[in-house]
Backbone as ProteinMPNN parsed JSONL, in Angstrom:
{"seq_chain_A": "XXXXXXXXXXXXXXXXXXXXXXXXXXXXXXXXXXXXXXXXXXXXXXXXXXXXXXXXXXXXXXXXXXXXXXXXXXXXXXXXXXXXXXXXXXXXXXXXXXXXXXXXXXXXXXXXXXXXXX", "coords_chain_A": {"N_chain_A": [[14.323, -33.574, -20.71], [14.063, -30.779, -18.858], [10.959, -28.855, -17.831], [10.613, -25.441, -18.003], [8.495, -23.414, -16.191], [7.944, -19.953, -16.8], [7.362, -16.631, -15.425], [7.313, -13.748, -16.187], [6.578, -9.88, -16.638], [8.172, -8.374, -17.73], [8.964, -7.91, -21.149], [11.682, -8.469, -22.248], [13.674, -9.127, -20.436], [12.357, -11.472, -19.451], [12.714, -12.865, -21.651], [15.22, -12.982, -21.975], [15.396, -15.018, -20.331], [14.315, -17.395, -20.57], [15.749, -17.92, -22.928], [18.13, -17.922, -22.06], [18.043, -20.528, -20.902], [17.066, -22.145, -22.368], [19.082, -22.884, -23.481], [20.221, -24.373, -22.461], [19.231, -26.571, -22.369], [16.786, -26.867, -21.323], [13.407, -27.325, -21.688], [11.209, -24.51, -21.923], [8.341, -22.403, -20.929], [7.309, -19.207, -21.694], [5.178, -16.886, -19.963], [3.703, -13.775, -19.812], [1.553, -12.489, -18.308], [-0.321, -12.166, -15.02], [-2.542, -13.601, -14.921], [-2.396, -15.604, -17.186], [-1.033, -17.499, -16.206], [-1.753, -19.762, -14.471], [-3.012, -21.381, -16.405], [-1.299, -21.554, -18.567], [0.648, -23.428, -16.949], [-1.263, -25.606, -16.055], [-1.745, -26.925, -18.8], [1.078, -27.07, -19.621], [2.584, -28.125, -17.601], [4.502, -28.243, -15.176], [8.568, -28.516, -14.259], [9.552, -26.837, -12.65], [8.718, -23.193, -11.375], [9.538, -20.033, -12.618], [9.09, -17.192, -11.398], [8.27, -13.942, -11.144], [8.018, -10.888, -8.965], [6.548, -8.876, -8.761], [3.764, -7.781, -10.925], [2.155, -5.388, -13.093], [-0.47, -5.965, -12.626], [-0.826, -6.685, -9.656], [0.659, -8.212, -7.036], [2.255, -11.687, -7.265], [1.713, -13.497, -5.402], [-1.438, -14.661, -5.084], [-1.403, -15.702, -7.552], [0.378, -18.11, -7.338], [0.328, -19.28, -4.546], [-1.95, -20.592, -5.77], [-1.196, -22.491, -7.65], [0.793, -23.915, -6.136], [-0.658, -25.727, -4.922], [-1.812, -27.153, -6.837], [0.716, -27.964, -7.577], [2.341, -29.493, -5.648], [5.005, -30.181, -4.377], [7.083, -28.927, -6.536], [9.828, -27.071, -7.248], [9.68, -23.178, -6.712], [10.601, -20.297, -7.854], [11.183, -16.872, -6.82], [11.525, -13.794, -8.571], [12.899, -10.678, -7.5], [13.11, -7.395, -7.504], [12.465, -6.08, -5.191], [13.471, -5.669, -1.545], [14.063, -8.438, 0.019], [12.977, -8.398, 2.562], [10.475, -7.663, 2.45], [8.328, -9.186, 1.548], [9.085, -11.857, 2.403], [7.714, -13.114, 4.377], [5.553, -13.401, 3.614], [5.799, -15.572, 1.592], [7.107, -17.524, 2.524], [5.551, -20.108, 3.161], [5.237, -21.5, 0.959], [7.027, -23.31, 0.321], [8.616, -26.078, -1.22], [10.946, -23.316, -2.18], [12.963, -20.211, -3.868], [14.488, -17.535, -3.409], [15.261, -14.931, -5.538], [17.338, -12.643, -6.3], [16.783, -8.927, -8.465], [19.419, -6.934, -9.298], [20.06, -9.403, -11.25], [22.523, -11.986, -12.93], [22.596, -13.967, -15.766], [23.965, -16.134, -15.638], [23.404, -16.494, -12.574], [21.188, -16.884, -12.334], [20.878, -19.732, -14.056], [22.826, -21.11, -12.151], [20.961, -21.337, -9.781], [19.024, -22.444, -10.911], [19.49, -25.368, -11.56], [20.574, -25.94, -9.253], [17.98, -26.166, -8.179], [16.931, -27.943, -9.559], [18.124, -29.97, -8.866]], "CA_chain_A": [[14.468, -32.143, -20.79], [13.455, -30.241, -17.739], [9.957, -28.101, -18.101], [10.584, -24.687, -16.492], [7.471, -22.195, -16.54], [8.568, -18.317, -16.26], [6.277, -15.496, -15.309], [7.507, -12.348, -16.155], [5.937, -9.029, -17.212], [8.896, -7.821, -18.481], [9.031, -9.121, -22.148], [12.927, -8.448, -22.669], [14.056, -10.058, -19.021], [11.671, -13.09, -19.844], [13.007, -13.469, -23.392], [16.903, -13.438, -21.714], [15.929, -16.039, -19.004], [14.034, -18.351, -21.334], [16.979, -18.073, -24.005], [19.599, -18.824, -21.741], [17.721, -21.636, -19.969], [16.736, -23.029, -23.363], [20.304, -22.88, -24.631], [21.097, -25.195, -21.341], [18.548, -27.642, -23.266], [15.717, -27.087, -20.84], [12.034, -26.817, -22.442], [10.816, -23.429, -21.607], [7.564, -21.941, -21.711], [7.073, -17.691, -20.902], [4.019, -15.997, -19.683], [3.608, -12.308, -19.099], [0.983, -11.773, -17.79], [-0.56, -13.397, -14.415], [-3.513, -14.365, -15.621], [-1.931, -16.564, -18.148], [0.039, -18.522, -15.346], [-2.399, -20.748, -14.271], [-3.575, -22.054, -17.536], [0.133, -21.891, -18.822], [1.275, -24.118, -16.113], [-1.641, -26.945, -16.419], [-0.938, -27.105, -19.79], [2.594, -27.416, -19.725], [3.07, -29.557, -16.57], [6.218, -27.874, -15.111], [9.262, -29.313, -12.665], [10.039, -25.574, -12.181], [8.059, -21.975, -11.513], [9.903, -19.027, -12.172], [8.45, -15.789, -11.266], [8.421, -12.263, -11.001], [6.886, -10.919, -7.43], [5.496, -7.455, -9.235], [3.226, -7.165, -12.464], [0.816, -4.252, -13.031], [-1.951, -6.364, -12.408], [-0.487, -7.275, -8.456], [1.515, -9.613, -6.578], [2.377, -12.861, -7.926], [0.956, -14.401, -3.964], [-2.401, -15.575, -5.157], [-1.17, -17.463, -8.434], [1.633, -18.575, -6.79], [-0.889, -20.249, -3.834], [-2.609, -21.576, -6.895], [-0.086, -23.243, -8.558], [1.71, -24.503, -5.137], [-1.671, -25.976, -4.914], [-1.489, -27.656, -8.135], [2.221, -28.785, -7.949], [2.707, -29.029, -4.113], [6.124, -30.707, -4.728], [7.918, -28.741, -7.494], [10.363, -25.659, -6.901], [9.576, -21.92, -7.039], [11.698, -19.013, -7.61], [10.513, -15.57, -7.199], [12.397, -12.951, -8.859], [12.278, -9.29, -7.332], [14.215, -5.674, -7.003], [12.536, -5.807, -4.209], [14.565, -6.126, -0.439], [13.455, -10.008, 0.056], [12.38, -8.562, 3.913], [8.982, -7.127, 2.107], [7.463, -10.022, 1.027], [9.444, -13.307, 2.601], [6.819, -13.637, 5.349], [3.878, -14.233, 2.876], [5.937, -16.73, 0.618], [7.79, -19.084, 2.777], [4.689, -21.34, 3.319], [5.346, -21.898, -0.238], [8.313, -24.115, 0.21], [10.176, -25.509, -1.55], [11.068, -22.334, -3.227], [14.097, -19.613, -3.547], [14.468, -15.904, -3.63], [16.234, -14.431, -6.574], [17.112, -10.394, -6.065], [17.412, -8.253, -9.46], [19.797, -7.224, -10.162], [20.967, -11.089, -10.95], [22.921, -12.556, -13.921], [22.119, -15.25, -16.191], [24.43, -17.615, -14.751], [22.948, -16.741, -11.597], [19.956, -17.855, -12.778], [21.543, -20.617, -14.842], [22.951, -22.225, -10.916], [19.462, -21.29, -9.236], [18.306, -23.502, -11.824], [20.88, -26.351, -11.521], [20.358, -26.316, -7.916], [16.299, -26.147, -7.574], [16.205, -29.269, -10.23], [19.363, -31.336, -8.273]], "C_chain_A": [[13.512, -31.511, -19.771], [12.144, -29.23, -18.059], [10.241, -27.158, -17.102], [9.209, -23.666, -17.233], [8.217, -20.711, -15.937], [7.319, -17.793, -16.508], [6.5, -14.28, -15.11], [7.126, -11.417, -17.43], [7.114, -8.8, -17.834], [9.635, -8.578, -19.938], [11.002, -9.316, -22.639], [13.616, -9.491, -21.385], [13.37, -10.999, -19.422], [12.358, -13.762, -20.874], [14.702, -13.755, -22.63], [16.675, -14.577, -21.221], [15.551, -16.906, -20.047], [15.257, -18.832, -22.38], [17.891, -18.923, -23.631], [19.395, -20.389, -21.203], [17.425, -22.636, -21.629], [17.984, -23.603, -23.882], [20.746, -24.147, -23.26], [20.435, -26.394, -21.936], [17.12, -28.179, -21.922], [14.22, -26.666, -21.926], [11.658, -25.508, -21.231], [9.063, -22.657, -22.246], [7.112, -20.351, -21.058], [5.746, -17.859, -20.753], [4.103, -14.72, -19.497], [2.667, -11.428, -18.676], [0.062, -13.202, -16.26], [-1.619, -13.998, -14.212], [-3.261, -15.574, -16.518], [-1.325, -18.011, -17.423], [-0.573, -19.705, -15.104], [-2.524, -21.971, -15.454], [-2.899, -22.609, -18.62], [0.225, -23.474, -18.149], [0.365, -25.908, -16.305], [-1.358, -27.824, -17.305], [0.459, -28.4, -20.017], [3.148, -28.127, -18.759], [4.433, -29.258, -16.038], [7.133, -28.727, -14.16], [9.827, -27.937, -12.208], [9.46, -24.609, -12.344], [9.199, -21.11, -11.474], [9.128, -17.675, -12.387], [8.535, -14.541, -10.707], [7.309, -12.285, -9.825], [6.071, -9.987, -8.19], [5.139, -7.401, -10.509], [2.669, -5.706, -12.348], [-0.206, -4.716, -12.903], [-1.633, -6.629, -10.75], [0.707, -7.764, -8.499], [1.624, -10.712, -7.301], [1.78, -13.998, -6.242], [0.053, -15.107, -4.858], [-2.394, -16.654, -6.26], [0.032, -17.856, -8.027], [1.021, -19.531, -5.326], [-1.3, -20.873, -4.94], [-2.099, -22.782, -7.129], [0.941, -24.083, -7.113], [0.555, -25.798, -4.572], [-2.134, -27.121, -5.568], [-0.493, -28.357, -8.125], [2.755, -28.411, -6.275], [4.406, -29.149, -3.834], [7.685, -29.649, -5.339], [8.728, -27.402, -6.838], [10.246, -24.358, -7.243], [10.356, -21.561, -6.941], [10.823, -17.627, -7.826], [11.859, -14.906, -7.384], [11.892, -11.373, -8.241], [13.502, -8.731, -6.931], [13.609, -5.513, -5.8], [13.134, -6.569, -3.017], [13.417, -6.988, -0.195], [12.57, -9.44, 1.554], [10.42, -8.417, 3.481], [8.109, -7.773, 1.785], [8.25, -11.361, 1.259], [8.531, -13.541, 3.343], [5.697, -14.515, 4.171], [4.576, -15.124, 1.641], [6.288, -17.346, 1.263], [6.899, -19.87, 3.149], [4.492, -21.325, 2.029], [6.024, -22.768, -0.597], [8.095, -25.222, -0.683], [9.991, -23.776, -2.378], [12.339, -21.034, -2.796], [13.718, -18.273, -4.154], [15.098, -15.286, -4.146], [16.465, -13.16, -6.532], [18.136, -9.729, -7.559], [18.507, -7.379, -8.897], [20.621, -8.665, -10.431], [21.333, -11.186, -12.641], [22.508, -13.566, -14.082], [23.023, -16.056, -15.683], [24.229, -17.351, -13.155], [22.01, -17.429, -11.201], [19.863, -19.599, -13.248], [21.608, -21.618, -13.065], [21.674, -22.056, -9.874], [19.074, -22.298, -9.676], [18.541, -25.028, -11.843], [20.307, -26.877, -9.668], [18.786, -26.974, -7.574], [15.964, -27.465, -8.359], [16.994, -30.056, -9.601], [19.67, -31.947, -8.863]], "O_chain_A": [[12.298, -31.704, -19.84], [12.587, -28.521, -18.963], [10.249, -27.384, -15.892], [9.048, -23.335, -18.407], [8.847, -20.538, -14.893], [6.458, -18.134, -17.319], [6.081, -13.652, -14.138], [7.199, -11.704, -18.625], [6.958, -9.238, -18.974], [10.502, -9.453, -19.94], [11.41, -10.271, -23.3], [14.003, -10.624, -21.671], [14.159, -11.7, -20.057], [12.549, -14.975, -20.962], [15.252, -14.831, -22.864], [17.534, -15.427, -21.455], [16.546, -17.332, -20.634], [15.582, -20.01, -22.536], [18.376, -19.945, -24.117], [20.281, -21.237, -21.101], [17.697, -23.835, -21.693], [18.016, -24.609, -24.59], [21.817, -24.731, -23.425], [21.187, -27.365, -22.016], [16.67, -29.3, -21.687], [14.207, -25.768, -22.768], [11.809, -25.581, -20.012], [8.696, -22.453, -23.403], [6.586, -20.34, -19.945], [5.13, -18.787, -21.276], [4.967, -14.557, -18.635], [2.694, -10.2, -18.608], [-0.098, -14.419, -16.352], [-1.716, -14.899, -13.378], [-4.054, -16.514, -16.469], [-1.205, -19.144, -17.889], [-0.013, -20.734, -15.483], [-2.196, -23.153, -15.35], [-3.247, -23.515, -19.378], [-0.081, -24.495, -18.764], [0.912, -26.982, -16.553], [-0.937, -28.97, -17.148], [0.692, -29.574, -20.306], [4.176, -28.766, -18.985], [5.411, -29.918, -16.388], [6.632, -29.532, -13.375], [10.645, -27.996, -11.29], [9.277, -24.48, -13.554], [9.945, -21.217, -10.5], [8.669, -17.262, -13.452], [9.006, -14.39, -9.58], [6.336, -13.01, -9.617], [4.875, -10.258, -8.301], [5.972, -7.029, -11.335], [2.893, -5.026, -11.347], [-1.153, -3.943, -13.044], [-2.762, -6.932, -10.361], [1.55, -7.834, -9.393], [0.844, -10.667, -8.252], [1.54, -15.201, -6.336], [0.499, -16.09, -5.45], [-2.89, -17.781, -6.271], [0.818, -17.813, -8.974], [1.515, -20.657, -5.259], [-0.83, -22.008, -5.015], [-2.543, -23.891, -6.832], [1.823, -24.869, -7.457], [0.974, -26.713, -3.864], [-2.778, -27.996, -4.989], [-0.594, -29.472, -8.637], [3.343, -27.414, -5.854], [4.997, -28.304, -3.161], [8.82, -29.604, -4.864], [8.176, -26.772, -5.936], [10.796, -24.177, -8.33], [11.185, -22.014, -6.152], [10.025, -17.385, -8.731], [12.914, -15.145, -6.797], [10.761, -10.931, -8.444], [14.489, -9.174, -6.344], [14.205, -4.688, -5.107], [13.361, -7.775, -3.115], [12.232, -6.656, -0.165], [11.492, -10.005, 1.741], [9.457, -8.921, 4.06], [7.0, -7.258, 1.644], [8.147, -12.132, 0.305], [8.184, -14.676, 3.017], [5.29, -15.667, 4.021], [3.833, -15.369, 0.69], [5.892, -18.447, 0.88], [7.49, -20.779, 3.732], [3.31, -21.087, 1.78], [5.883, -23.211, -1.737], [6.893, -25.216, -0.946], [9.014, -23.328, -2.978], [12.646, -20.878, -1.614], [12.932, -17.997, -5.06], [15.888, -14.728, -3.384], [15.482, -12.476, -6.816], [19.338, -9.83, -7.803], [18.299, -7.126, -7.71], [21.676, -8.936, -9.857], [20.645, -10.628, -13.496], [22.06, -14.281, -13.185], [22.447, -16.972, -15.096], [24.941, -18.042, -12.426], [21.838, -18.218, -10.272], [19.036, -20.435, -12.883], [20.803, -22.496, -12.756], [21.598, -22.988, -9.072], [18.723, -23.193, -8.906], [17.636, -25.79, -12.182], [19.825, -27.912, -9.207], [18.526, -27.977, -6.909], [14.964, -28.11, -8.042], [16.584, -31.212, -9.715], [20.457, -32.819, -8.496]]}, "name": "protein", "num_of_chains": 1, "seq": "XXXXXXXXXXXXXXXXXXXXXXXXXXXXXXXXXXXXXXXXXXXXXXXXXXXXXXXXXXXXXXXXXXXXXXXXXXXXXXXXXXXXXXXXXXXXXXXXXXXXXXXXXXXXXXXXXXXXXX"}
């Protein structure tokens, strides 16, 4: 059963993605805040980050360096409403990793997911 970590502030959007990803029979574990991510992630040992680019505390950049840091290997996804041009420079030396743009459906998410584990 695949370990995905999610990192989103928004507790209703977190609670859909985790749901649907759980219902696929992946282990899931949220965070919402990005302080938590780090300490989440050791923890829990993931084969997948998903994350939100914007909290109210910042960017998701510096735990997202962290954690790429940590799991040089594994696949990111950032999720954002924002136009990918505003912030692809300072993630693609993050690679692997993919760029999800709200508004997205759960089975968008669902073959994101599918794809980034192979």
């Amino acid at each position: 059963m695949p370990r995905i970590l999610i990192i989103e502030d928004d507790s209703v959007t977190g609670r859909v993605m985790a749901k649907g990803l759980s219902r696929d029979g992946h282990s899931v574990r949220l965070v919402g805040e990005l302080g938590d991510a780090v300490p989440a992630a050791t923890e829990f040992d993931p084969e997948l980050i998903i994350a939100d680019w914007l909290f109210p505390e910042g960017v998701a950049l510096d735990v997202a360096r962290c954690l790429r840091r940590l799991y040089p290997t594994i696949p990111m996804v950032f999720v954002s409403g924002l136009p990918v041009q505003t912030f692809e420079c300072d993630v693609r030396p993050l690679t692997p990793l993919v760029i999800l743009e709200k508004p997205f459906s759960l089975r968008d998410l669902r073959d994101l997911v599918r794809q980034a584990l192979g």
